[in-house]
MIBAPA-428917 format. One line per field, with one value per residue: residue number from 1; residue in one letter; x, y, z of N, C-alpha, C, CB in turn. Coordinates in steps of 0.2 Angstrom, whole numbers, plus 5000, padded with zeros to 4 digits. Each point is the difference from the previous one (the first is absolute). Glycine has a CB too. Layout:
BEGIN
i	c(NUM  ...) .
aa	c(a  ...) .
n_x	c(X  ...) .
n_y	c(Y  ...) .
n_z	c(Z  ...) .
ca_x	c(X  ...) .
ca_y	c(Y  ...) .
ca_z	c(Z  ...) .
c_x	c(X  ...) .
c_y	c(Y  ...) .
c_z	c(Z  ...) .
cb_x	c(X  ...) .
cb_y	c(Y  ...) .
cb_z	c(Z  ...) .
***
This chain:
BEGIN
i	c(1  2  3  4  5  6  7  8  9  10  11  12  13  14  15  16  17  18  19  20  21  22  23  24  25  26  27  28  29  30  31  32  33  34  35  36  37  38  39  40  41  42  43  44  45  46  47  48  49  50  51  52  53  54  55  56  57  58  59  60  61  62  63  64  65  66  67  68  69  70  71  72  73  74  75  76  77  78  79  80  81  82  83  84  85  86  87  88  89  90  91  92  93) .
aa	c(x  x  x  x  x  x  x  x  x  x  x  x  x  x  x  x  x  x  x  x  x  x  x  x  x  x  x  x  x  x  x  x  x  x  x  x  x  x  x  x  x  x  x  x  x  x  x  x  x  x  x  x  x  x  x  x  x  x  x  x  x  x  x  x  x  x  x  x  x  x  x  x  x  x  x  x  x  x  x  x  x  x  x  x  x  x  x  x  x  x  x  x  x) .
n_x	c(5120  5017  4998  4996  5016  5015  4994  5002  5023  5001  4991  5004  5009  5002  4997  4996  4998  4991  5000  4990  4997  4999  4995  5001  4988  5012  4989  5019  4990  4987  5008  4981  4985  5007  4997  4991  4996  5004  4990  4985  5014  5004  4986  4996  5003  5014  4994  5007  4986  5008  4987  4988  4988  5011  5013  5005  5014  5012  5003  5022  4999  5015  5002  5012  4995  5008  4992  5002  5005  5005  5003  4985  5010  4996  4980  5000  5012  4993  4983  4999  4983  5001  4992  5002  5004  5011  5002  5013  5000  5007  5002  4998  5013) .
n_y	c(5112  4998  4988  4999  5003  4989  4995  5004  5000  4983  4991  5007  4994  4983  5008  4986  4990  5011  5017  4999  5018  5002  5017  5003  5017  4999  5009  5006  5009  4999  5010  4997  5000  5016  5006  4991  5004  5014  4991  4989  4984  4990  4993  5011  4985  5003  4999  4999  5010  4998  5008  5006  5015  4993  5008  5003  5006  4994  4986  5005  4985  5000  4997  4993  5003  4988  4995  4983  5010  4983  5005  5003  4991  4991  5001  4987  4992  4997  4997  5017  5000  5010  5008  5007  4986  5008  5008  5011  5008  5011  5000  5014  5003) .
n_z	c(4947  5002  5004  4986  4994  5008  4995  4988  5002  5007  4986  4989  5003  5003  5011  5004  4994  5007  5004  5014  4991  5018  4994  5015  5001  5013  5004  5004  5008  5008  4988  4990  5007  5007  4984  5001  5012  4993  4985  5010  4991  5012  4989  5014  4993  5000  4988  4986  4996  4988  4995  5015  4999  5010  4992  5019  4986  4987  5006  5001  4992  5006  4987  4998  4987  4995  4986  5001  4982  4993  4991  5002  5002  5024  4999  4990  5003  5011  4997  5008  4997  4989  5012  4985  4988  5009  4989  5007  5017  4997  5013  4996  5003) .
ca_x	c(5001  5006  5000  4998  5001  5006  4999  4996  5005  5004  4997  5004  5004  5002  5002  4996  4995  4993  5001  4994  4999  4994  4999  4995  4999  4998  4998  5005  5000  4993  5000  4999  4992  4997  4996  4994  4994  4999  4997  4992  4996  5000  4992  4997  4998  5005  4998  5003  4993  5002  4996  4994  4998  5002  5007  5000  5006  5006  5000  5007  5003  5004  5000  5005  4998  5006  5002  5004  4999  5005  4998  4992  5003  5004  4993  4997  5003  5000  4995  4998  4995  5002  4994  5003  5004  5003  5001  5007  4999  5006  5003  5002  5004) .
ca_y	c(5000  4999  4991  4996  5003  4994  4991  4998  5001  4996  4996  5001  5000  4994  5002  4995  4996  5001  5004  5000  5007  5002  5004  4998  5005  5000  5005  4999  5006  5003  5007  4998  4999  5005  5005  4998  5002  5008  5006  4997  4996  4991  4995  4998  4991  4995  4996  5001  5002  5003  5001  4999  5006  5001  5003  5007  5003  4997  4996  4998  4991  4998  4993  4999  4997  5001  4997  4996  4999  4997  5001  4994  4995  4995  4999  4996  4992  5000  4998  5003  5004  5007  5004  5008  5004  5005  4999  5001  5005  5006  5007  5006  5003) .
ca_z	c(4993  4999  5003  4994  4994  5002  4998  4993  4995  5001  4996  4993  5000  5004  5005  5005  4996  5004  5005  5004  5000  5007  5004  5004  5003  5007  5004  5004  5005  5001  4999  4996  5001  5003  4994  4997  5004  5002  4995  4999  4997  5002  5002  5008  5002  4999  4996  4993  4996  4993  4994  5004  5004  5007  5000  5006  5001  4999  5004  5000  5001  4998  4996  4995  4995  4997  4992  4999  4993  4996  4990  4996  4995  5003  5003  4998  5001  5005  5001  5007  4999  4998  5004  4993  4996  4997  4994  5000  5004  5000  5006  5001  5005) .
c_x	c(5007  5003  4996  5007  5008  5000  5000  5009  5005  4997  5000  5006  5005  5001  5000  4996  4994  5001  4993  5002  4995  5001  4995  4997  5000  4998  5007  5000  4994  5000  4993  4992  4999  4998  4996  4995  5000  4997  4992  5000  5000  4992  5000  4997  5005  5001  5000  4992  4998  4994  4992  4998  5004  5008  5001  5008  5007  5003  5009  5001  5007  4999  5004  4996  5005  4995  5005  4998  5006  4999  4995  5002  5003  4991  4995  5003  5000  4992  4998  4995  5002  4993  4999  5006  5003  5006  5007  4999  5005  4999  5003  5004  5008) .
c_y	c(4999  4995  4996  5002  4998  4994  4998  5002  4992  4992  5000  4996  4993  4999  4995  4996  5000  5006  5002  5009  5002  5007  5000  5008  4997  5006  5000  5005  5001  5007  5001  4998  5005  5007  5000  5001  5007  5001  4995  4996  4992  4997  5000  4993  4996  4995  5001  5000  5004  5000  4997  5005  5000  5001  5007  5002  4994  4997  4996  4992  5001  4995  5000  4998  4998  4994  4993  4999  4994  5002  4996  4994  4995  4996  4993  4993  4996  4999  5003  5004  5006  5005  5007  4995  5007  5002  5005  5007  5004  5004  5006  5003  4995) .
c_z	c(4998  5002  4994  4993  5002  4997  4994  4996  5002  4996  4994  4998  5002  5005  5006  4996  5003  5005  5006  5002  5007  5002  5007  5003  5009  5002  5007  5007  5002  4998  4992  4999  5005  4995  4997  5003  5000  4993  4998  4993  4999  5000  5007  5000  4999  4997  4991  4997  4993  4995  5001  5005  5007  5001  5006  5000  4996  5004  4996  5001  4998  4995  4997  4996  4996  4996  4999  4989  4996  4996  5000  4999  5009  5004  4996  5000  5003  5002  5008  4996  4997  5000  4995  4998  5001  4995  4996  5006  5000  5005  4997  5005  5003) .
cb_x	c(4989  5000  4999  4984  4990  5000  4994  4982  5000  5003  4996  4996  4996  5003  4997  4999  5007  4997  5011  4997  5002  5000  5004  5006  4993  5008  4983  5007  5009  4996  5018  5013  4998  5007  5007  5004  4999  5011  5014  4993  5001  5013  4999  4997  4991  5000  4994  5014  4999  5011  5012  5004  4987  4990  4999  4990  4993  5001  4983  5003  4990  5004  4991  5010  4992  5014  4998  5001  4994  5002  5012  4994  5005  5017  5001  4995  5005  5011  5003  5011  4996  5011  5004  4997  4994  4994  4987  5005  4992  5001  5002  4991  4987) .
cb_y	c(5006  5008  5002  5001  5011  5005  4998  5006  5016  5007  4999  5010  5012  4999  5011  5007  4992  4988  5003  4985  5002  4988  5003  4986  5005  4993  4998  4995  5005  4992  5000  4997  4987  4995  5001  4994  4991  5005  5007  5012  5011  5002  4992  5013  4999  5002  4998  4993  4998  4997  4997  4988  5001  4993  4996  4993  5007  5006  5000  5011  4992  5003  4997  4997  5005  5005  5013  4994  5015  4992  5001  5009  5009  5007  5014  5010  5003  5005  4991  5002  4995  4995  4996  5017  4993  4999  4996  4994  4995  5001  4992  5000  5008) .
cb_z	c(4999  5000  5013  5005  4996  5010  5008  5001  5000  5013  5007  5001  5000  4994  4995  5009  4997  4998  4991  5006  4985  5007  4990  5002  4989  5002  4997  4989  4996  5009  5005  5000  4998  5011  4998  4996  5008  5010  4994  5005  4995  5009  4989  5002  4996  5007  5011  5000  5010  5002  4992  4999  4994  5002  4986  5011  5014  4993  5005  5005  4997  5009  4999  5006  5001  5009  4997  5018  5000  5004  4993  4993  4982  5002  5002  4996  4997  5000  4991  5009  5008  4992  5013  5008  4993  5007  5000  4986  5005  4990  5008  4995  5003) .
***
């Protein structure tokens, strides 16, 4: 979120004209899923089963994600898709 909220200021401001925001989760160590098993609530299938009785436990992944945002006003000039809007954001600390 402080990556977004950068970006969105550097694009106010002139800073850039477009920028590509991403987070990512890695698992780096086994310290982390071995806690998860001793205490019973990792999924013994391995299988995701969200918001579904056969739901058995919690199930650690990796992943990126990222953003490639611009000003609206160049989005629309330009005739690119627009997926959000955003409309302003703030951080703490």
């Amino acid at each position: 979120m402080y990556a977004l909220h950068t970006a969105c200021s550097a694009l106010l401001t002139g800073g850039c004209e477009g920028a590509i925001v991403a987070g990512t989760n890695l698992i780096l160590t086994i310290d982390q899923h071995m806690n998860t098993a001793k205490l019973g609530i990792l999924s013994p299938t391995n299988v995701c089963h969200a918001f579904d009785a056969a739901a058995d436990g919690y199930g650690r992944g990796e992943a990126v994600g990222a953003l490639y945002i611009k000003r609206l006003s160049d989005a629309l000039k330009n005739g690119d898709p627009i997926r959000a809007v955003i409309r302003s954001t703030a951080v703490n600390s």
